[in-house]
MIKEMI-460340 format. One record per residue (C-alpha): residue in three letters; residue number from 1; x, y, z; chain. Coordinates in steps of 0.25 Angstrom, whole numbers, plus 5000, padded with zeros to 4 digits. Layout:
N
res->ALA, n->NUM, xx->X, yy->Y, zz->Z, chain->A $
...
***
This chain:
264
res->UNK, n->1, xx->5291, yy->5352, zz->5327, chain->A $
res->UNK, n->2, xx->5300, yy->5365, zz->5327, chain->A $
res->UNK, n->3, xx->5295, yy->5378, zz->5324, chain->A $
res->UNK, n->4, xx->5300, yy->5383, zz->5310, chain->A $
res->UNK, n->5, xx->5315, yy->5390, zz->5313, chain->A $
res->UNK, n->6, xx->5317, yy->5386, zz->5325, chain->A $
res->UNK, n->7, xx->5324, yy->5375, zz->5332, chain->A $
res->UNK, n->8, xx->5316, yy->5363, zz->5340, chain->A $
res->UNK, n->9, xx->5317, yy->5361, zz->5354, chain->A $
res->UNK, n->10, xx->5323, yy->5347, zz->5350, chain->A $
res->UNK, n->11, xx->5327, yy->5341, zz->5339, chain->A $
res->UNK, n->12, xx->5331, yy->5326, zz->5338, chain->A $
res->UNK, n->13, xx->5337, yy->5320, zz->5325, chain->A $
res->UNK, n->14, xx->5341, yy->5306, zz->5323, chain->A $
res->UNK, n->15, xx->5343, yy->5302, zz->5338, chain->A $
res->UNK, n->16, xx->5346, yy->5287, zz->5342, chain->A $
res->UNK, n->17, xx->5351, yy->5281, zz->5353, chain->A $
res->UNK, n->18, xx->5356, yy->5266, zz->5358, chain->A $
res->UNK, n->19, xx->5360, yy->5264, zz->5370, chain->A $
res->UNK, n->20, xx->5371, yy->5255, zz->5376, chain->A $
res->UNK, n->21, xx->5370, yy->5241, zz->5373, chain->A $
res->UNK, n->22, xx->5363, yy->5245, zz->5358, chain->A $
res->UNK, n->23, xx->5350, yy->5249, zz->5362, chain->A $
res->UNK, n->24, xx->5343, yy->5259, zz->5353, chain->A $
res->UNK, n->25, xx->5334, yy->5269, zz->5361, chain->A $
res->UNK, n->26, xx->5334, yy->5280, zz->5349, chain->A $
res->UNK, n->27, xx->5333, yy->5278, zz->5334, chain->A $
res->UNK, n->28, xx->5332, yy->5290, zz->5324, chain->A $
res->UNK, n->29, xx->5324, yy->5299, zz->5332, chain->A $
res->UNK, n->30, xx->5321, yy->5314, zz->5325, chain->A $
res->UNK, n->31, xx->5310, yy->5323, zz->5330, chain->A $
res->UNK, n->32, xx->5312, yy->5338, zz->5334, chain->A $
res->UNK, n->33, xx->5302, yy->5344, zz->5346, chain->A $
res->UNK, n->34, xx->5298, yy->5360, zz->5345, chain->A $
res->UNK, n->35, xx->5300, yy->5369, zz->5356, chain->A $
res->UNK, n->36, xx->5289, yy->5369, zz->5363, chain->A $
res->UNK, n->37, xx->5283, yy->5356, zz->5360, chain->A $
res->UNK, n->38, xx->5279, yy->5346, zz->5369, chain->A $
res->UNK, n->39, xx->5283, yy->5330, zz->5363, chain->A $
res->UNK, n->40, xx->5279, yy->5318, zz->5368, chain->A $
res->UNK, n->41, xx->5290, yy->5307, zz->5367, chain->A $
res->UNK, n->42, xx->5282, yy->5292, zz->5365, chain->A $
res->UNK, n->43, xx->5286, yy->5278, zz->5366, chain->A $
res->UNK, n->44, xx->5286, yy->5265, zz->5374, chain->A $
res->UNK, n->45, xx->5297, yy->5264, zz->5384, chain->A $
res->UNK, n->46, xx->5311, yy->5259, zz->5377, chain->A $
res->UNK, n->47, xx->5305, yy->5269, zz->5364, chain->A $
res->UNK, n->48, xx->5315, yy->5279, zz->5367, chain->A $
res->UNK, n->49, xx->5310, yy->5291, zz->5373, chain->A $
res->UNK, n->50, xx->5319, yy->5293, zz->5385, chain->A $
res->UNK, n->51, xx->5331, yy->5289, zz->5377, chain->A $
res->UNK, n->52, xx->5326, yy->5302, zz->5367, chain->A $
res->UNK, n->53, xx->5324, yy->5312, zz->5380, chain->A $
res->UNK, n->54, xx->5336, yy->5309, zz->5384, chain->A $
res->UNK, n->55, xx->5344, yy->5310, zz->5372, chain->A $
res->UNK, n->56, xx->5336, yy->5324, zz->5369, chain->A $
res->UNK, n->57, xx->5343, yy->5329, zz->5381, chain->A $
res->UNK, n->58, xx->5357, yy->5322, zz->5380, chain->A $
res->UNK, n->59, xx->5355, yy->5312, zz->5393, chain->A $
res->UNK, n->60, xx->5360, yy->5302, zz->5383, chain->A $
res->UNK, n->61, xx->5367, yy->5304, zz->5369, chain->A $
res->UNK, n->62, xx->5361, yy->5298, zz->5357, chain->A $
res->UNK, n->63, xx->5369, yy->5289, zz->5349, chain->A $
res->UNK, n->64, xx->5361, yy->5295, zz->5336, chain->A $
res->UNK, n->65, xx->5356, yy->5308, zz->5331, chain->A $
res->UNK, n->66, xx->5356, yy->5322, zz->5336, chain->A $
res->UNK, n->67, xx->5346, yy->5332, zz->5346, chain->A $
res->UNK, n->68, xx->5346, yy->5346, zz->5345, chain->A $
res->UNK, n->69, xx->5338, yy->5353, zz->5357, chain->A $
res->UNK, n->70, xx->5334, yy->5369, zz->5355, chain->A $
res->UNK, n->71, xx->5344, yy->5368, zz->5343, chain->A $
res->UNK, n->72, xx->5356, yy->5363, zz->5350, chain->A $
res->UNK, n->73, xx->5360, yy->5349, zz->5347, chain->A $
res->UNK, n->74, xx->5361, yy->5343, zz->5362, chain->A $
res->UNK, n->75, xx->5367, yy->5329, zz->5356, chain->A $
res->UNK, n->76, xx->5380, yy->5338, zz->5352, chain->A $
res->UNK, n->77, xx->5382, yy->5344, zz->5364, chain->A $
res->UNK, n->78, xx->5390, yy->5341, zz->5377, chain->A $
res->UNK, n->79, xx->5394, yy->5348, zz->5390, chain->A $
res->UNK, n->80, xx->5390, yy->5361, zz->5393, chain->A $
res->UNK, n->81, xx->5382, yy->5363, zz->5380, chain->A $
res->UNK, n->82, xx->5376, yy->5351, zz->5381, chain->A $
res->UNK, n->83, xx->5371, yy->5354, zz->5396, chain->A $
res->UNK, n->84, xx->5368, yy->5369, zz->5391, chain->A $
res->UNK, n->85, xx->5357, yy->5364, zz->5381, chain->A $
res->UNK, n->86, xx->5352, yy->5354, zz->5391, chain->A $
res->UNK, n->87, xx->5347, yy->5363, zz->5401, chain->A $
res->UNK, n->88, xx->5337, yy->5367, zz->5391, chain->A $
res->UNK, n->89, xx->5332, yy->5354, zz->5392, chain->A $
res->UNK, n->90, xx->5324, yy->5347, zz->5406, chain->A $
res->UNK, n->91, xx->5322, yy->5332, zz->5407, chain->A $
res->UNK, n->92, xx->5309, yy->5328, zz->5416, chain->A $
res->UNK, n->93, xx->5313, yy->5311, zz->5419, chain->A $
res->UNK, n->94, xx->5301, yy->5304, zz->5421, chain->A $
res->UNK, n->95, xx->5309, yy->5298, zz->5436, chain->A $
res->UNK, n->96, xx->5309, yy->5313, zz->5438, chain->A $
res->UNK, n->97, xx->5326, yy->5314, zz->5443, chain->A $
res->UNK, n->98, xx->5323, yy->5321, zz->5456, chain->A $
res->UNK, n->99, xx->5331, yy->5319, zz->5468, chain->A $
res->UNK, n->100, xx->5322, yy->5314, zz->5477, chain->A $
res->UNK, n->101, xx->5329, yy->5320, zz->5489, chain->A $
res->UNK, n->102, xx->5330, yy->5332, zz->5486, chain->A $
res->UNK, n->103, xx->5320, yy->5344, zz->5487, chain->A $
res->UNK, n->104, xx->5309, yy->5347, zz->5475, chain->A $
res->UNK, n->105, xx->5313, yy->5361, zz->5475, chain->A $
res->UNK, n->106, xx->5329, yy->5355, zz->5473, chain->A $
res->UNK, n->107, xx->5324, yy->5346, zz->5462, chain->A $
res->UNK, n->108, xx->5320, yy->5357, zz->5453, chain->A $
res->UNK, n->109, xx->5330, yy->5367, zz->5456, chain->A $
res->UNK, n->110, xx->5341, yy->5354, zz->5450, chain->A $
res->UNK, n->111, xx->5334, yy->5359, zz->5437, chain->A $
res->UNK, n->112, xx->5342, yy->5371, zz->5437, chain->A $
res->UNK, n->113, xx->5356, yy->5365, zz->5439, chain->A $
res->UNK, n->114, xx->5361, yy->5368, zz->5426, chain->A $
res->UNK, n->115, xx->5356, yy->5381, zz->5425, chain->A $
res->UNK, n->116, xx->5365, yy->5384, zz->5441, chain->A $
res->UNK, n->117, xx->5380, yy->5384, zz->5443, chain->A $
res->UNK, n->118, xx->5385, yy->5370, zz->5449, chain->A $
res->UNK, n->119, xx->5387, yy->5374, zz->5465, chain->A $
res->UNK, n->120, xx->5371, yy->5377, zz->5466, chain->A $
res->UNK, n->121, xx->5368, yy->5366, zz->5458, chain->A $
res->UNK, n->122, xx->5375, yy->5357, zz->5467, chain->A $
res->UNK, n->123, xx->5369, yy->5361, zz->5480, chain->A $
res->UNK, n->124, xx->5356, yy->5363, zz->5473, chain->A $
res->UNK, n->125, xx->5356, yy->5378, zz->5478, chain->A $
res->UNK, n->126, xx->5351, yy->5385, zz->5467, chain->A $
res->UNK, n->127, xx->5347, yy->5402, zz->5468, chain->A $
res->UNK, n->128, xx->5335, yy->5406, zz->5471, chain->A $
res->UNK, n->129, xx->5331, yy->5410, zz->5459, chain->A $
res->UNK, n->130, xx->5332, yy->5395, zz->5456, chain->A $
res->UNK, n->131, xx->5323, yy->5390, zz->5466, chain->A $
res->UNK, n->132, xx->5313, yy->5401, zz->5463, chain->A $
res->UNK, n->133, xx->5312, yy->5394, zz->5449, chain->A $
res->UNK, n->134, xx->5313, yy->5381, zz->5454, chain->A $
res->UNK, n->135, xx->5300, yy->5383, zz->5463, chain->A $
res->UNK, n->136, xx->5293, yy->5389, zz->5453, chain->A $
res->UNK, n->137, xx->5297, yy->5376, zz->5444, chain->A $
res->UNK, n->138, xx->5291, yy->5369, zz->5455, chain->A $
res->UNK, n->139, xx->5278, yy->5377, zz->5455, chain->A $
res->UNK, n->140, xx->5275, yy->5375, zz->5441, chain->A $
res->UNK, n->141, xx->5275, yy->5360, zz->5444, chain->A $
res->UNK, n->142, xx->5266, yy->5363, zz->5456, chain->A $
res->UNK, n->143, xx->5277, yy->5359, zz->5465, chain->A $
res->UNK, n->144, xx->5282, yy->5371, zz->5472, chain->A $
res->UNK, n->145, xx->5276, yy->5366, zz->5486, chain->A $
res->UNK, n->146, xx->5285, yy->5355, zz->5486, chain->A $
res->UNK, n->147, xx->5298, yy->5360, zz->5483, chain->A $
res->UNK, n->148, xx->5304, yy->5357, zz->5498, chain->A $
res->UNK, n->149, xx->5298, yy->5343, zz->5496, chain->A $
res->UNK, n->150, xx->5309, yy->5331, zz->5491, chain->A $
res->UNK, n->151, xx->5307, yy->5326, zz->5478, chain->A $
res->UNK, n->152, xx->5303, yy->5313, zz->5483, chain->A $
res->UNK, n->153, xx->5293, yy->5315, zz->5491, chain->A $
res->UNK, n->154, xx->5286, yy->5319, zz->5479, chain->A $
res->UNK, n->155, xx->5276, yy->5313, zz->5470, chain->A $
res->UNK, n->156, xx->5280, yy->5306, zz->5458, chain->A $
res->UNK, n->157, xx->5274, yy->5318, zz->5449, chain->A $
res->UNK, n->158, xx->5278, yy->5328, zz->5459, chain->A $
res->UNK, n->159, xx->5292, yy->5322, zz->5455, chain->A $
res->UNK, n->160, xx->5291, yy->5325, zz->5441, chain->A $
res->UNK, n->161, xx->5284, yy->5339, zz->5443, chain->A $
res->UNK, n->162, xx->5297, yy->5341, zz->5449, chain->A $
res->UNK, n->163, xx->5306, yy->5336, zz->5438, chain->A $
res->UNK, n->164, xx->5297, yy->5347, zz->5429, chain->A $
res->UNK, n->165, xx->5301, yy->5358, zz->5439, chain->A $
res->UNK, n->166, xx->5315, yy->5354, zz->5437, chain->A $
res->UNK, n->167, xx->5315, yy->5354, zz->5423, chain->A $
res->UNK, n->168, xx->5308, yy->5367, zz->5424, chain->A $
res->UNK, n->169, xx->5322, yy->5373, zz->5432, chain->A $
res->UNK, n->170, xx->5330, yy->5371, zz->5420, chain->A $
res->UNK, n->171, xx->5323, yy->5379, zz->5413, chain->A $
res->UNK, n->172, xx->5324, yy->5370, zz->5399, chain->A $
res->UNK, n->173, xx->5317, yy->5372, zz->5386, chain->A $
res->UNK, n->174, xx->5315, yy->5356, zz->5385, chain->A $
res->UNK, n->175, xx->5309, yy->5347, zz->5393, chain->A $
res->UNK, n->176, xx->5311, yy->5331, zz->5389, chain->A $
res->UNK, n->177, xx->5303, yy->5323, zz->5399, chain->A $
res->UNK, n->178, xx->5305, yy->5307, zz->5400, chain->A $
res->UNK, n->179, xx->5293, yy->5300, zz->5402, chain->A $
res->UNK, n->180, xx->5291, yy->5310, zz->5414, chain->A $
res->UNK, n->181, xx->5277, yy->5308, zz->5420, chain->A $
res->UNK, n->182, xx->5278, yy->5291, zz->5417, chain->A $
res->UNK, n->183, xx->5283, yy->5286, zz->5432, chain->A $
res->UNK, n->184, xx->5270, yy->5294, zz->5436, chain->A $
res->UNK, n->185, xx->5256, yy->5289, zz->5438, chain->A $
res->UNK, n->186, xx->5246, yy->5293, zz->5428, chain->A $
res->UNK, n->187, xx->5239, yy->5305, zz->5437, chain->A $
res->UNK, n->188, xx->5253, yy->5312, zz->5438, chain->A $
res->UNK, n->189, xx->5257, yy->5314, zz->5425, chain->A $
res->UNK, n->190, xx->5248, yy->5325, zz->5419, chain->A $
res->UNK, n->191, xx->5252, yy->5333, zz->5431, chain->A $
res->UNK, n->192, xx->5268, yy->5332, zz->5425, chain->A $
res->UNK, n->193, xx->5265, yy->5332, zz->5412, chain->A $
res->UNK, n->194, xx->5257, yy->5343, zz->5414, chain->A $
res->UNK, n->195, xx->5269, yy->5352, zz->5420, chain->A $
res->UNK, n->196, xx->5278, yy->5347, zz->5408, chain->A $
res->UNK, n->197, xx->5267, yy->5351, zz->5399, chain->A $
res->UNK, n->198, xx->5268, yy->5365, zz->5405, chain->A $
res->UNK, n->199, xx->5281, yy->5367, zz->5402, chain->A $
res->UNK, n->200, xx->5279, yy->5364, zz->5389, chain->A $
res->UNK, n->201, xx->5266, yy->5373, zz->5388, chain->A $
res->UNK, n->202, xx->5270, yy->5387, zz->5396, chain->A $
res->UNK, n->203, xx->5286, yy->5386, zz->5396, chain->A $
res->UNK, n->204, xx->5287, yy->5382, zz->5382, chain->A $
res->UNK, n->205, xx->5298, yy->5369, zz->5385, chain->A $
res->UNK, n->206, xx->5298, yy->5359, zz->5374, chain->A $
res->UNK, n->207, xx->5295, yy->5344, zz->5381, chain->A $
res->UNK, n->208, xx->5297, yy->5332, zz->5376, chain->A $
res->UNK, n->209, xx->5292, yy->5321, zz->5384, chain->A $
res->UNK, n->210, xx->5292, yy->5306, zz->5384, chain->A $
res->UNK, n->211, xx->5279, yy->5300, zz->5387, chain->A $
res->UNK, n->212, xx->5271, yy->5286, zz->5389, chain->A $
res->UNK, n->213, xx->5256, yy->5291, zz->5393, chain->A $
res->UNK, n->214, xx->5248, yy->5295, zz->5378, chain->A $
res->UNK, n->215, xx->5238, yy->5303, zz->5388, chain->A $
res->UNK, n->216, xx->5252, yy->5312, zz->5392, chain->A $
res->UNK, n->217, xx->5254, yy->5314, zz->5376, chain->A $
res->UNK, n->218, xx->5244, yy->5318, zz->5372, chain->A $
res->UNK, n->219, xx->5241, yy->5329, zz->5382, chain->A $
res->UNK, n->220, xx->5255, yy->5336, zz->5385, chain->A $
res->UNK, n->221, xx->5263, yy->5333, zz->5371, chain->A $
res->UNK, n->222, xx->5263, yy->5343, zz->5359, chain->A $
res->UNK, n->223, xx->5271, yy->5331, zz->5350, chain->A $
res->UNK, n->224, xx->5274, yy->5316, zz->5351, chain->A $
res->UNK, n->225, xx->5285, yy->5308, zz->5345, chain->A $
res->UNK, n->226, xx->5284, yy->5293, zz->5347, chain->A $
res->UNK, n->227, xx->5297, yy->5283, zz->5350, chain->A $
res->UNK, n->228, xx->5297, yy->5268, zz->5347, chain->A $
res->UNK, n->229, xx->5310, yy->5259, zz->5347, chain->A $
res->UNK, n->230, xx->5317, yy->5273, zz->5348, chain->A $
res->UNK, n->231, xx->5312, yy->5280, zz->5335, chain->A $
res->UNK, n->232, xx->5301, yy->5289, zz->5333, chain->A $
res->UNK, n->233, xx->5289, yy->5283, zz->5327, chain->A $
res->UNK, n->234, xx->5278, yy->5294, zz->5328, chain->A $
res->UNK, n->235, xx->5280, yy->5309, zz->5329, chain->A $
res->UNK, n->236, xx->5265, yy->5319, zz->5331, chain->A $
res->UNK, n->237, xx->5255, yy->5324, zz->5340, chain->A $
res->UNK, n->238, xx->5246, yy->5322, zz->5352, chain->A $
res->UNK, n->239, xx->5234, yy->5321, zz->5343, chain->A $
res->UNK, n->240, xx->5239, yy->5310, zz->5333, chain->A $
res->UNK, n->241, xx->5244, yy->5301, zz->5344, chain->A $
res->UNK, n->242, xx->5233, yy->5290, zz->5340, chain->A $
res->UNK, n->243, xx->5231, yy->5276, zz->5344, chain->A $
res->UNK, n->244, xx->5238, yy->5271, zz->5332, chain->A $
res->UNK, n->245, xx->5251, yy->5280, zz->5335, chain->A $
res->UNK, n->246, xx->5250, yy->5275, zz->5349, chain->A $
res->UNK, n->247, xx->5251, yy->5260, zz->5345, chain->A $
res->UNK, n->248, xx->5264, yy->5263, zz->5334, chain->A $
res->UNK, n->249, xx->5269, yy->5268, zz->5346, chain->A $
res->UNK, n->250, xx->5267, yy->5258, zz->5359, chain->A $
res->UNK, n->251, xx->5263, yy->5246, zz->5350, chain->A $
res->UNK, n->252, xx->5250, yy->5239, zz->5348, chain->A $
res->UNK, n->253, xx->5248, yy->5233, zz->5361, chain->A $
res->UNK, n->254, xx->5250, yy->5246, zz->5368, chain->A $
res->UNK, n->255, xx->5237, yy->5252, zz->5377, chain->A $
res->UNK, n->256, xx->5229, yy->5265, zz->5370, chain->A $
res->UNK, n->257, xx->5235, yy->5277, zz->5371, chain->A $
res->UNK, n->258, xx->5220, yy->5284, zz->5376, chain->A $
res->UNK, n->259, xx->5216, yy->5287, zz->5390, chain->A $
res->UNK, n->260, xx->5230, yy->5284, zz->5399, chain->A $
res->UNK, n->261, xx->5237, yy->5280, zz->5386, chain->A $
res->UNK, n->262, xx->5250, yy->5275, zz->5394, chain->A $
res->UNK, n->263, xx->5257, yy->5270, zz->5381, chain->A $
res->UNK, n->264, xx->5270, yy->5263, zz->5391, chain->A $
***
């Protein structure tokens, strides 16, 4: 929770959403997340996860309830205010969104467009001093050797590395990653995860990160916070996570949560 006389990173009062046609995604949902905490966003698919991430960053408005994001609430702005605020905020896809024809090195710098004036952004022809931070981005994720190569000739977690260097261009003081290592085979994910923890770690971002593997969980997340049918129904640490939990959660036919612990 938030430090005493300051403000959370995020905080989320009320939220629902239905989508068209009456579906409820969303229902009541009020949590906050520190600065600097690292939460763990739980739930079967169709629990609402992604719908949360997405409504935390304005993708898609709520039909219920109010977010407030470093003490600004995001769900009461619009234009240049509302795209001021979000470039405090980077989103890591688990389908990564690179353009695959384009370079590695061009990839990363598209993290930096709202931060440069529209002509450069449009050419992708940033200054130097952009491409000096973009390769250092890229170094971080161990990547710096590939940054001539295109996007699709990488690997699937190389893919995703490079969706961490981008996020690193905006230079964002939120991270809000959507099931971003589960299109990857088991042996790949630590190696993401491990970057996204980092920034978490040495740069100090707040993450919140919707994941399926309870191995991932318990290793990388300060905080869990549990959906079902679109409502939280369990909010605590790593360490009180117990098989009971696990089966309130994902139901009472759904495999252990030890050893690969995949909980889809």
């Amino acid at each position: 929770m938030s430090t005493a006389g300051s403000h959370p990173a995020v905080r989320i009062e009320d939220l629902g959403m239905v989508y068209p046609g009456g579906i409820r995604a969303l229902e009541g949902v009020s949590l906050e997340v520190a600065e600097g905490e690292f939460l763990a966003v739980l739930g079967l698919s169709g629990s609402g996860k992604s719908t949360l991430l997405r409504c935390v960053n304005r993708l898609i408005d709520p039909t219920e309830g109010k977010v407030w994001i470093f003490g600004e609430e995001i769900t009461a702005l619009s234009g240049g205010e509302l795209r001021r605020l979000r470039r405090r905020v980077a989103m890591i896809f688990q389908q990564f969104n690179l353009v695959r024809r384009h370079t590695v090195l061009a990839n990363v710098l598209s993290g930096a467009l709202g931060r440069s004036s529209l002509l450069p952004s449009l050419v992708l022809s940033f200054p130097q001093g952009e491409r000096e931070r973009a390769m250092q981005s890229l170094e971080r994720v161990g990547l710096g050797d590939r940054s001539g190569s295109r996007a699709d000739a990488l690997s699937g977690g190389q893919q995703q590395r490079v969706a961490v260097a981008r996020a690193l261009m905006q230079d964002p003081r939120l991270i809000l990653a959507d099931e971003p290592v589960a299109s990857l085979d088991p042996a790949l994910r630590h190696s993401v995860m491990r970057h996204i923890e980092a920034l978490n770690r040495d740069e100090g971002l707040t993450v919140i990160c919707s994941l399926h593997d309870i191995d991932l969980v318990e290793r990388y997340a300060t905080r869990l916070v549990a959906l079902r049918d679109g409502r939280v129904v369990w909010e605590g640490l790593p360490a009180d996570f117990d098989q009971k939990t696990f089966r309130d959660i994902y139901g009472e036919d759904a495999a252990p949560a030890s050893n690969s612990g995949y909980a889809s």
